[in-house]
MIDOSE-1310 file (N, C-alpha, C; in nm, 2 decimals, decimal comma, always signed):
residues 119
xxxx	+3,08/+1,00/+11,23/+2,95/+0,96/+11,17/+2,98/+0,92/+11,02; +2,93/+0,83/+10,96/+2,92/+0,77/+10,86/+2,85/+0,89/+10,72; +2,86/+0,85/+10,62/+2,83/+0,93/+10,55/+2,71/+0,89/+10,50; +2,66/+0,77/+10,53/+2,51/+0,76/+10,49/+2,41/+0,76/+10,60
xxxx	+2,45/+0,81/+10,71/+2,38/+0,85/+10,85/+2,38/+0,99/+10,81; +2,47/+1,10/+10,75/+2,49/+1,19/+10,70/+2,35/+1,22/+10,60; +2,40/+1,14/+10,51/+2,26/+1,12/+10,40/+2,09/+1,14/+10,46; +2,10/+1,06/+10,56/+1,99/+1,00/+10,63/+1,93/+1,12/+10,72
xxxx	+2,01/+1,24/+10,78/+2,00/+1,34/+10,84/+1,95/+1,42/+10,75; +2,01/+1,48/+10,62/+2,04/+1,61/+10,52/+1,84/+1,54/+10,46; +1,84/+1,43/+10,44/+1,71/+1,38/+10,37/+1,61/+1,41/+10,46; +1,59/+1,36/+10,51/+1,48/+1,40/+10,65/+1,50/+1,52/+10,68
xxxx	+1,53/+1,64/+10,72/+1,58/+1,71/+10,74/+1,53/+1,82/+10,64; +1,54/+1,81/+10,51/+1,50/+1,86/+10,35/+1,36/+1,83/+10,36; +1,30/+1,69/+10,35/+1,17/+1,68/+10,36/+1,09/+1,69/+10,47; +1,10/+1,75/+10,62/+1,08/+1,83/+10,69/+0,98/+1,94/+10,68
xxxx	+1,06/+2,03/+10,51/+1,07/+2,15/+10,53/+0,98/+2,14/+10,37; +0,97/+2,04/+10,36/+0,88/+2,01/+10,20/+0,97/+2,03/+10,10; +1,11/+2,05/+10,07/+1,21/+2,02/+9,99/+1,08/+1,93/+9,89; +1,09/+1,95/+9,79/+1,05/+1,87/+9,65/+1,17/+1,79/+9,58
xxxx	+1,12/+1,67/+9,51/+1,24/+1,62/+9,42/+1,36/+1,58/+9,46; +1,33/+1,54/+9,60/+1,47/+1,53/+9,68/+1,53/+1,38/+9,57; +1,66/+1,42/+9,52/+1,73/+1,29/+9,47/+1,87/+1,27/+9,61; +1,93/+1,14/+9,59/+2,08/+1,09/+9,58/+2,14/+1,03/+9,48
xxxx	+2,26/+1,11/+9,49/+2,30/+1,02/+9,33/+2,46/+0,93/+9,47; +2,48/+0,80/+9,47/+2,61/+0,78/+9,46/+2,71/+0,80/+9,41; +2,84/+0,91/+9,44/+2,96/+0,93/+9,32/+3,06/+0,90/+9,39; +3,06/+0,79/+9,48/+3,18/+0,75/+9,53/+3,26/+0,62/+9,37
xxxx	+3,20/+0,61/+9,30/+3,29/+0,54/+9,18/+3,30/+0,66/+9,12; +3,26/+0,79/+9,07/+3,25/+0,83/+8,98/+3,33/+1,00/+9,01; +3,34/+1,00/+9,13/+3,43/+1,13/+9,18/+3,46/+1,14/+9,31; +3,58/+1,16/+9,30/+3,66/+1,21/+9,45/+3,58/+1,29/+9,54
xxxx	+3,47/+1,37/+9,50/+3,46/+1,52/+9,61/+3,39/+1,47/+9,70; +3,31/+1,33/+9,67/+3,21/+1,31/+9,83/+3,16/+1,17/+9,79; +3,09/+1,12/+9,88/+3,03/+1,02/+9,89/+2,91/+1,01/+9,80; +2,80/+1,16/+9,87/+2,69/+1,15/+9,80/+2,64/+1,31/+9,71
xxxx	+2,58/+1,33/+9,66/+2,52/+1,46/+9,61/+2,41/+1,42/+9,63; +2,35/+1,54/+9,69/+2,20/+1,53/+9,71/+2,16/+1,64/+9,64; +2,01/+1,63/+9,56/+1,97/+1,74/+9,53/+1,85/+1,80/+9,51; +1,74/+1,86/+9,53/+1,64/+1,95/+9,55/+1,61/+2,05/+9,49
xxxx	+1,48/+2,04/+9,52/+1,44/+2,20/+9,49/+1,35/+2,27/+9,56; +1,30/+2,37/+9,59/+1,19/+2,44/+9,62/+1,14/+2,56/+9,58; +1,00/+2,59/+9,61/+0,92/+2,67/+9,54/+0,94/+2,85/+9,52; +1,04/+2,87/+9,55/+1,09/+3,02/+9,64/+1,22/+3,00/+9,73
xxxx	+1,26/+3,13/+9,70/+1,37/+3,13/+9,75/+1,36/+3,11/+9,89; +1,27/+3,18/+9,96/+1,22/+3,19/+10,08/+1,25/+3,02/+10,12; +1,16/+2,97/+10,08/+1,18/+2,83/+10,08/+1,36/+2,72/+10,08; +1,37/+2,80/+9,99/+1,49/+2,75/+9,97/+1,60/+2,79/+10,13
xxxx	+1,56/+2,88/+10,19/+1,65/+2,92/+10,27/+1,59/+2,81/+10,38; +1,50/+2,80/+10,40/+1,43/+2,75/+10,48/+1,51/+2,58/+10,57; +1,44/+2,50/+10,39/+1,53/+2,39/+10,38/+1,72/+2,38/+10,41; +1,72/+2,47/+10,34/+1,94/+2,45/+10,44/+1,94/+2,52/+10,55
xxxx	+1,82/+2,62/+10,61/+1,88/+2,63/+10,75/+1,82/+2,50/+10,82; +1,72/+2,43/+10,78/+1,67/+2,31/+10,83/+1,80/+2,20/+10,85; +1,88/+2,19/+10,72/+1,96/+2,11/+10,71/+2,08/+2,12/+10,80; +2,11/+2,24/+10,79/+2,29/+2,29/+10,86/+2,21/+2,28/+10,96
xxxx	+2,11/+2,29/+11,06/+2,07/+2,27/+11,20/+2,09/+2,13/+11,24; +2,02/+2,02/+11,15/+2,01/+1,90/+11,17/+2,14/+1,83/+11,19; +2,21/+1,87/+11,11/+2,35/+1,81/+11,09/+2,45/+1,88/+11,17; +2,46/+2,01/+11,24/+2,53/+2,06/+11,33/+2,50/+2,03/+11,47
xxxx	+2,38/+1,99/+11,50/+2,33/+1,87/+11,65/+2,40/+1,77/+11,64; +2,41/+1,71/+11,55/+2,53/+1,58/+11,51/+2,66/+1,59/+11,52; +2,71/+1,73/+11,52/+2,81/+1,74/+11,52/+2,88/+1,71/+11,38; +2,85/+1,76/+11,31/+2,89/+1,78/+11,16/+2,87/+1,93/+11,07
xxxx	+2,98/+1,96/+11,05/+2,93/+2,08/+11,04/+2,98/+2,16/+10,90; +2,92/+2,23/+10,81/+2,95/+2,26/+10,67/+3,15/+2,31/+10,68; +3,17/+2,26/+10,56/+3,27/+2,31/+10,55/+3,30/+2,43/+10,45; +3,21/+2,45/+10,38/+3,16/+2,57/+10,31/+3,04/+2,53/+10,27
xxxx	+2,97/+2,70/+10,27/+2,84/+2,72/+10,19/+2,85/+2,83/+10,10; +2,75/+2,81/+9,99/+2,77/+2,88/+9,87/+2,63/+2,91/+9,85; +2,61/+3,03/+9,81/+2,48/+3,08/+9,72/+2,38/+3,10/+9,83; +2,44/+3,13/+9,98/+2,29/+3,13/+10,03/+2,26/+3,25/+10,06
xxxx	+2,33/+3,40/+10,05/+2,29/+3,51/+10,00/+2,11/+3,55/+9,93; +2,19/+3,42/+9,77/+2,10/+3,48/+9,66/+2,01/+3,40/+9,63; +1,97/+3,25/+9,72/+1,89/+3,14/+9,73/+1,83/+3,10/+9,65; +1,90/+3,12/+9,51/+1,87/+3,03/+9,36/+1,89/+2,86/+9,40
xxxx	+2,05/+2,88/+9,47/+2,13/+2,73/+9,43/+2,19/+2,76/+9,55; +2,18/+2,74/+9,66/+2,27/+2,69/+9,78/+2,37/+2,56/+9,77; +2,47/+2,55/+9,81/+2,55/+2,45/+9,80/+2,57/+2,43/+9,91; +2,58/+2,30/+9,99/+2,63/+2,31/+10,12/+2,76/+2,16/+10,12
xxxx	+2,90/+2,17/+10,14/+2,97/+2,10/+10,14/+2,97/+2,03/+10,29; +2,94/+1,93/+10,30/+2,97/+1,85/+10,45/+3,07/+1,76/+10,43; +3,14/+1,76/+10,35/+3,28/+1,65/+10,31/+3,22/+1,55/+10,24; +3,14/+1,47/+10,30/+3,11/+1,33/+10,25/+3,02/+1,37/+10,19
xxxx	+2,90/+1,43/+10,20/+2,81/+1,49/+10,15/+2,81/+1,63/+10,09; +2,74/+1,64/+9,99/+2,73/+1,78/+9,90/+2,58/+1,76/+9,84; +2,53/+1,91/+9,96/+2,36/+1,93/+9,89/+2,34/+2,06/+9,84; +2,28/+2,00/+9,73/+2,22/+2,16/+9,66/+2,12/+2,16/+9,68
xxxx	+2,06/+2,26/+9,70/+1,91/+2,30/+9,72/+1,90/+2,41/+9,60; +1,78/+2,44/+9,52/+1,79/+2,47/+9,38/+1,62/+2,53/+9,40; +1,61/+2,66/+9,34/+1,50/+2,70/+9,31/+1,43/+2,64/+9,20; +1,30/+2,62/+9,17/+1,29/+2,52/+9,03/+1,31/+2,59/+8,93
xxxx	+1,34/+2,68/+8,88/+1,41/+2,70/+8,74/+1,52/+2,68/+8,73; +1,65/+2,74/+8,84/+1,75/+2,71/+8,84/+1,81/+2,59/+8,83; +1,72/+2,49/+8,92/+1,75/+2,31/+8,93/+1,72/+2,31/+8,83; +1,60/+2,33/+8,68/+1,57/+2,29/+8,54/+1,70/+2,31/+8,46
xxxx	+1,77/+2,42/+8,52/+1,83/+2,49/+8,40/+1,95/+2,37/+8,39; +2,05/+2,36/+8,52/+2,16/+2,30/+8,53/+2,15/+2,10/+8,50; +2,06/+2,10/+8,58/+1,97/+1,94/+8,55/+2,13/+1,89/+8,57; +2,18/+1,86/+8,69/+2,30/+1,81/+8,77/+2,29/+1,67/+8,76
xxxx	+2,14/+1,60/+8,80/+2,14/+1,44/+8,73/+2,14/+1,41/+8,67; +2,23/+1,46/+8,52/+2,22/+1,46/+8,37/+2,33/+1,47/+8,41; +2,44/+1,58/+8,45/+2,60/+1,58/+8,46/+2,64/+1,49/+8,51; +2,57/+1,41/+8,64/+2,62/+1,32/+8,69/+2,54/+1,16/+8,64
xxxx	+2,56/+1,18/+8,57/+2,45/+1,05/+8,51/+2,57/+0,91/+8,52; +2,63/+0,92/+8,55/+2,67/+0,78/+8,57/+2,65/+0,75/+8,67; +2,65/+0,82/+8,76/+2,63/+0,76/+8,93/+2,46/+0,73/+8,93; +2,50/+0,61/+9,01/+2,34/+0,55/+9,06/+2,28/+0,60/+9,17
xxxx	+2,14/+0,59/+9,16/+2,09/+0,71/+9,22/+2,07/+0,60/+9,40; +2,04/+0,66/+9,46/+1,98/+0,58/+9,62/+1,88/+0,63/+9,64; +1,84/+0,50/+9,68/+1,67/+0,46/+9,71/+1,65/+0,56/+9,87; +1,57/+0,69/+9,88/+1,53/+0,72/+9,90/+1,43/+0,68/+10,02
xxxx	+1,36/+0,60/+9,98/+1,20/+0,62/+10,06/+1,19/+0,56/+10,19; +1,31/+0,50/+10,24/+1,28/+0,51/+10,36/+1,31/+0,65/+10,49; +1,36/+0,76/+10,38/+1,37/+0,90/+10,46/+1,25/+0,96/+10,40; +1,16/+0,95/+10,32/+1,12/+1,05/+10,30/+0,97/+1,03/+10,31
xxx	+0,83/+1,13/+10,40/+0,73/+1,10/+10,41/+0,67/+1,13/+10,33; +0,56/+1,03/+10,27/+0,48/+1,06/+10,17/+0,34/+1,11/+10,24; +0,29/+1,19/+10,16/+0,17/+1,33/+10,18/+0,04/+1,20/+10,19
């Protein structure tokens, strides 16, 4: 599977579950570690768990499956590495604090809206 069928899964998938603020940044010019970073937030941690077990379900029916996960213990900042893809899911203070579309500011962001339903 392609990494932006990837994308297309992790997004839908996130907003499902009401994920807020879902971004993509492109860093295939700007770094080796993946294709895409995706990133999020939600209102509670509770929440937060919610969305990556939404995601790692969606994407393991695909047959894609994390190659590590991080932080989902303490469900501030989950990381979930799928190779091509890397999503964080971020409580909203934590996503304020680190502001990862600032670190990655050269990569251009992806247009979104055809994964994601508006209210």
């Amino acid at each position: 599977m392609n990494s932006e069928k990837m994308l297309e899964i992790a997004v839908k998938a996130a907003d499902s579950k009401r994920a807020e603020d879902i971004v993509a940044l492109d860093v295939q010019s700007v770094s080796l570690l993946a294709d895409y970073f995706v990133i999020m937030n939600a209102g509670s941690k509770r929440q937060v768990k919610a969305i990556v077990d939404e995601i790692e379900d969606q994407l393991n029916e695909n047959g894609i499956f994390a190659k590590q996960i991080e932080g989902k213990a303490e469900g501030s900042w989950v990381l979930l590495d799928f190779t091509d893809i890397i999503v964080h899911v971020f409580d909203d203070e934590t996503r304020s604090h680190y502001n990862l579309e600032k670190l990655w500011g050269d990569a251009p962001y992806v247009d979104l809206t055809d994964y994601i339903v508006e209210d």
